[in-house]
N, C-alpha and C positions, 0 to 999 in steps of 0.2 A: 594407410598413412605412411607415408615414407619417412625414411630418418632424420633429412633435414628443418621436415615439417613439426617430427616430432622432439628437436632439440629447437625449434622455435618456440613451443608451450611449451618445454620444461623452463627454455630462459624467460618467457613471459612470466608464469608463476614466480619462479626466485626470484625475476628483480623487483617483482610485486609487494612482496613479503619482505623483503629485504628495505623496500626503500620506507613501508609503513614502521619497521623496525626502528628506522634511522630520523624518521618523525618522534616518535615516541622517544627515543632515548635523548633526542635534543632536549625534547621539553622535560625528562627527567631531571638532565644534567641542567636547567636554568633555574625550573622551578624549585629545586632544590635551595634558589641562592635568592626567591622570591616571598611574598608575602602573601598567604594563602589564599585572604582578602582579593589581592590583585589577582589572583586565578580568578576566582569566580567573578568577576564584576566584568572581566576580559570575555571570560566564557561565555556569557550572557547577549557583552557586545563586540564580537568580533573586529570588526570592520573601524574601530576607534583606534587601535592599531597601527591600521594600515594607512590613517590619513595625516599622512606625514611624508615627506620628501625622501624618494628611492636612494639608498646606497648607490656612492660614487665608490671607483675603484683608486682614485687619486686625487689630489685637490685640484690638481691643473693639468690637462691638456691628455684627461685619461677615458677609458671607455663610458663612453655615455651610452647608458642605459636604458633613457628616457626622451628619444630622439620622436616617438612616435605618439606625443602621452596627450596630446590634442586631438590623434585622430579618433574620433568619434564614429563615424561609419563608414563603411566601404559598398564599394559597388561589383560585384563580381558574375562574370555572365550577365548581365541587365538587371540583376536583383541587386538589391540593399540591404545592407545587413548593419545591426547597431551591434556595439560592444556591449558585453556585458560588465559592468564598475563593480559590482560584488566579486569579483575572480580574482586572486593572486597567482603568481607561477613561483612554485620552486622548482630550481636544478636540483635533483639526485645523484651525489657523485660518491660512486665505494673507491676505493684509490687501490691499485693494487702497488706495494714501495718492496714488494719483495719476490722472492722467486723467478718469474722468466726476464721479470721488469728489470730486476738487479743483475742481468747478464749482460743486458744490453746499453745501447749508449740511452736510450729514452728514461732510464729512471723510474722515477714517479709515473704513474699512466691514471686516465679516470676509465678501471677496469668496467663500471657500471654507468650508465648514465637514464636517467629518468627525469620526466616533468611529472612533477605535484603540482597538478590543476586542482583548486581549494573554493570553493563557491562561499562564502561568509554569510551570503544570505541568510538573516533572520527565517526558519521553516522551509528553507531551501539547501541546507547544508550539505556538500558533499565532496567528494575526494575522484579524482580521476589520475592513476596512474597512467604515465603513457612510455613507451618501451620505447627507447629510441639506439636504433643497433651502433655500437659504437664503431663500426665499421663504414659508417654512411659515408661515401663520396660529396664533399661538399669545399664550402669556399671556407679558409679559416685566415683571418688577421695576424699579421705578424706581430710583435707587441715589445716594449721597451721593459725586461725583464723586473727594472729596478722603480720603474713608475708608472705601469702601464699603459703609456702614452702609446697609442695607434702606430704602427711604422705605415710606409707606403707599402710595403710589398705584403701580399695576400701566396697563400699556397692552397693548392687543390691537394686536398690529403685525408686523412680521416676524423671525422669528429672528434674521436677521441687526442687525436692529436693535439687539440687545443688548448689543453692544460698544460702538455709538456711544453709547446710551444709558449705561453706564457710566463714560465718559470716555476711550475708547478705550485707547493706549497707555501715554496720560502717567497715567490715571487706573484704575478695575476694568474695563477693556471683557473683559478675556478673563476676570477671574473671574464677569460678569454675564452672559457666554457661556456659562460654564460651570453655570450657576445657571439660568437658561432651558431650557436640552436637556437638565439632570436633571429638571426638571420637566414638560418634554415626553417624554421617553422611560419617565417612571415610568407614565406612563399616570394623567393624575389620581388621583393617590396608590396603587395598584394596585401598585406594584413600589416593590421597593429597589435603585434604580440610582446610586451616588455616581457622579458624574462630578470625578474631585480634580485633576485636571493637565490642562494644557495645552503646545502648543507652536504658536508664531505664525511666519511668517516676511513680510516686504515682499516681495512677488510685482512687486515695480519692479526687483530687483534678482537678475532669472532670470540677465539677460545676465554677470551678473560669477561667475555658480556656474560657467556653460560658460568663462569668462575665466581661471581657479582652476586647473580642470583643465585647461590647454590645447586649448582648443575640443571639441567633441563632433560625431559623425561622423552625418549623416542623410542621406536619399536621397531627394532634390527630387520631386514625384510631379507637376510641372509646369515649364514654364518660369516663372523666376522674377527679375526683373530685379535686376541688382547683386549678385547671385547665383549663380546657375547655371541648364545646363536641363534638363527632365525627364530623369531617368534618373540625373544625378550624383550619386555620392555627394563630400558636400563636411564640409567641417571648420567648423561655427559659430562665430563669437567677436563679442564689440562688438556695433557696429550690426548687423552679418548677424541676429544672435540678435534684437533685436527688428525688424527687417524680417521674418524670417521668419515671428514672430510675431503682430506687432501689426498687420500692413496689409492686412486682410482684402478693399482693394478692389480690391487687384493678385491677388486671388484668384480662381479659376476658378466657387467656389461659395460667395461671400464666409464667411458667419458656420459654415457647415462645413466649410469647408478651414480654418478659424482653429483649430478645436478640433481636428482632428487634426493639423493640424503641432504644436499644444499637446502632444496626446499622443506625437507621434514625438519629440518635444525633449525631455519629460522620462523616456521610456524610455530615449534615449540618454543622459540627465544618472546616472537612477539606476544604468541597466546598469555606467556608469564607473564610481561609487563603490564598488558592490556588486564589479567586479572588483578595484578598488585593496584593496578593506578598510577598517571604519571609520579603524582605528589608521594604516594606510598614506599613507589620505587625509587624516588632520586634517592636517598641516602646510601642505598646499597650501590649504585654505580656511580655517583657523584667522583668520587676518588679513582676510578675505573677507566672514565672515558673523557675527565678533561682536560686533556692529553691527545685523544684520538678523534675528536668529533671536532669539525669546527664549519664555522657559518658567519653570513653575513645578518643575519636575522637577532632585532633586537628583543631584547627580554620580553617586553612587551608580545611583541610581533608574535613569539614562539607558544608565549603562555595561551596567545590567541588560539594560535592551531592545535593547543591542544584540546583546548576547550570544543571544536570542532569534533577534534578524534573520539574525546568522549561520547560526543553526539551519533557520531555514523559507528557503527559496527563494522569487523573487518571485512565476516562476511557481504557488506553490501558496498563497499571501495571498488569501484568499475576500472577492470584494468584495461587496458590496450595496446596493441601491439601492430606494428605494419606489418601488414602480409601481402601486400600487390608488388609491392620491389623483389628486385633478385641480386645475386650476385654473378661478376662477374670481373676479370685482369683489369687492368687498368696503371697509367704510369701514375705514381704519388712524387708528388713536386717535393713533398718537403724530407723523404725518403730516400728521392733519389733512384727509385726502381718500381717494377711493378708490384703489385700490392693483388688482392682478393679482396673488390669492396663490395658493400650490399649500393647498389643504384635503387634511390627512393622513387617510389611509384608518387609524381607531384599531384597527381589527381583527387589520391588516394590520404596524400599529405591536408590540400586544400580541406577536402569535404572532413579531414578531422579536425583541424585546427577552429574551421565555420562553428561545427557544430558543438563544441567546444568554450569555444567563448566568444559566441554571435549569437543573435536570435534575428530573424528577417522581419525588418523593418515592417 
């Protein structure tokens, strides 16, 4: 296994783990502000939630979300394929607002990006992460920072781009994130995929999730200064949590031991909440993170998927990740120079979005 392939599974696992983290800590931080009644009545029926009219990003002349929500089935290669109406899609966005981000003119960036495909089915419940390299060459919307109104001009640049280009947080970056990856995953107009909700979190502010719960337990797979040494299992909190994480040059294999201490911190972050309970945990992180998590998803909606999460086990959350694209130079329009994109394999895109949320007619 070569090394690009194998910092492809370290980033499928962490932003797997990461994006289940950032489920769970939404529905901490709402549930928290809910009525315990309304968990479980949600829990029970998900999909009563969801039968309500998608988030707008603006009251007039802003991204419409819901351009495609008649289409019922498609025709692809000579088959037929119906939607599946039990699916919702979340965006998964870690925002990186500090460190390389703050050197540069971009700011704010959505350092992580993920679909939370979510099946509501009553005895069909399940969770499909899907990895989407925030480097992808694709089409992104220019946007009126102040009302998200569509502009005419589009730029070939990077997925990720699309939040900054929105106006990041103050402004539509995660609804023009959201308006990008439905236009990348429909497959130039091929599919009907709304993507309606999001959930963002500042990924500057890992150390205070492990602060919330009274530290999180991991097992050093090296010596580690200020720390501990190989073999400890130790209790992260404060600065340990981003020593551990961020100093990849006190690292044995620098930028791969970064990504799985990444992965070993937030299995231990998730394993914690997932044993506390959403409802058990909000009071410890309520104060924590409603400041740093934010989303288009209402009370309702949220408490729905939690009730979901309690259902599926982490262990059984089917991740996914493309692996038929590559990278490769390329000019970025809205950069201004050439760039290192990942080029999405669309074959490879198609047969996952189908299988996904189609069944053949």
């Amino acid at each position: 296994m070569n090394q690009q392939t194998k910092r492809v599974n370290h980033h499928k696992k962490i932003k797997g783990l990461l994006v289940v983290l950032i489920a769970l800590i939404a529905a901490a931080v709402f549930i928290f502000a809910s009525l315990y009644g309304t968990y479980q009545n949600l829990r029970a029926n998900p999909l009563a939630a969801f039968h309500t009219t998608a988030p707008q990003a603006a009251e007039t002349d802003a991204i419409n979300f819901d351009k495609n929500a008649d289409v019922k089935t498609v025709t692809i290669d000579g088959k037929e394929y119906i939607v599946n109406p039990n699916i919702i899609t979340v965006l998964m966005l870690g925002i990186d607002s500090d460190g390389s981000a703050a050197k540069t003119a971009q700011g704010e960036r959505s350092d992580m990006m993920l679909l939370c495909t979510v099946n509501l089915e009553e005895g069909q419940e399940s969770i499909t992460l899907t990895s989407l390299p925030r480097d992808t060459r694709t089409t992104v919307h220019d946007v009126d920072e102040d009302t998200g109104k569509i502009l005419d001009k589009n730029w070939i640049t990077k997925l990720n781009h699309a939040y900054n280009i929105g106006g990041m947080t103050k402004g539509y970056g995660a609804e023009n994130a959201m308006r990008a990856t439905e236009d990348l995953i429909e497959c130039n107009g091929q599919l009907s995929i709304p993507v309606q909700y999001y959930i963002s979190i500042d990924l500057e502010h890992l150390s205070d999730l492990a602060d919330a719960l009274g530290g999180v337990e991991v097992t050093l797979d090296q010596d580690y200064p200020d720390i501990g040494s190989e073999g400890d299992v130790v209790n992260l909190r404060g600065n340990d949590v981003r020593l551990y994480l961020q100093n990849r040059k006190q690292m044995d294999d620098g930028e791969m031991d970064r990504q799985r201490h990444e992965q070993n911190f937030m299995m231990a972050i998730a394993k914690k909440i997932k044993e506390m309970g959403a409802v058990q945990s909000a009071s410890k992180l309520f104060t924590q993170l409603q400041d740093v998590v934010h989303m288009n998803l209402s009370l309702d909606q949220v408490v729905a998927m939690a009730g979901v999460l309690d259902k599926v086990s982490l262990d059984d959350i089917e991740h996914s990740v493309m692996e038929q694209g590559g990278y490769e130079n390329a000019y970025d329009e809205y950069m201004g120079q050439d760039l290192n994109f990942y080029m999405m394999d669309e074959q490879e895109l198609m047969d996952k979005m189908l299988g996904m949320y189609y069944t053949p007619a």
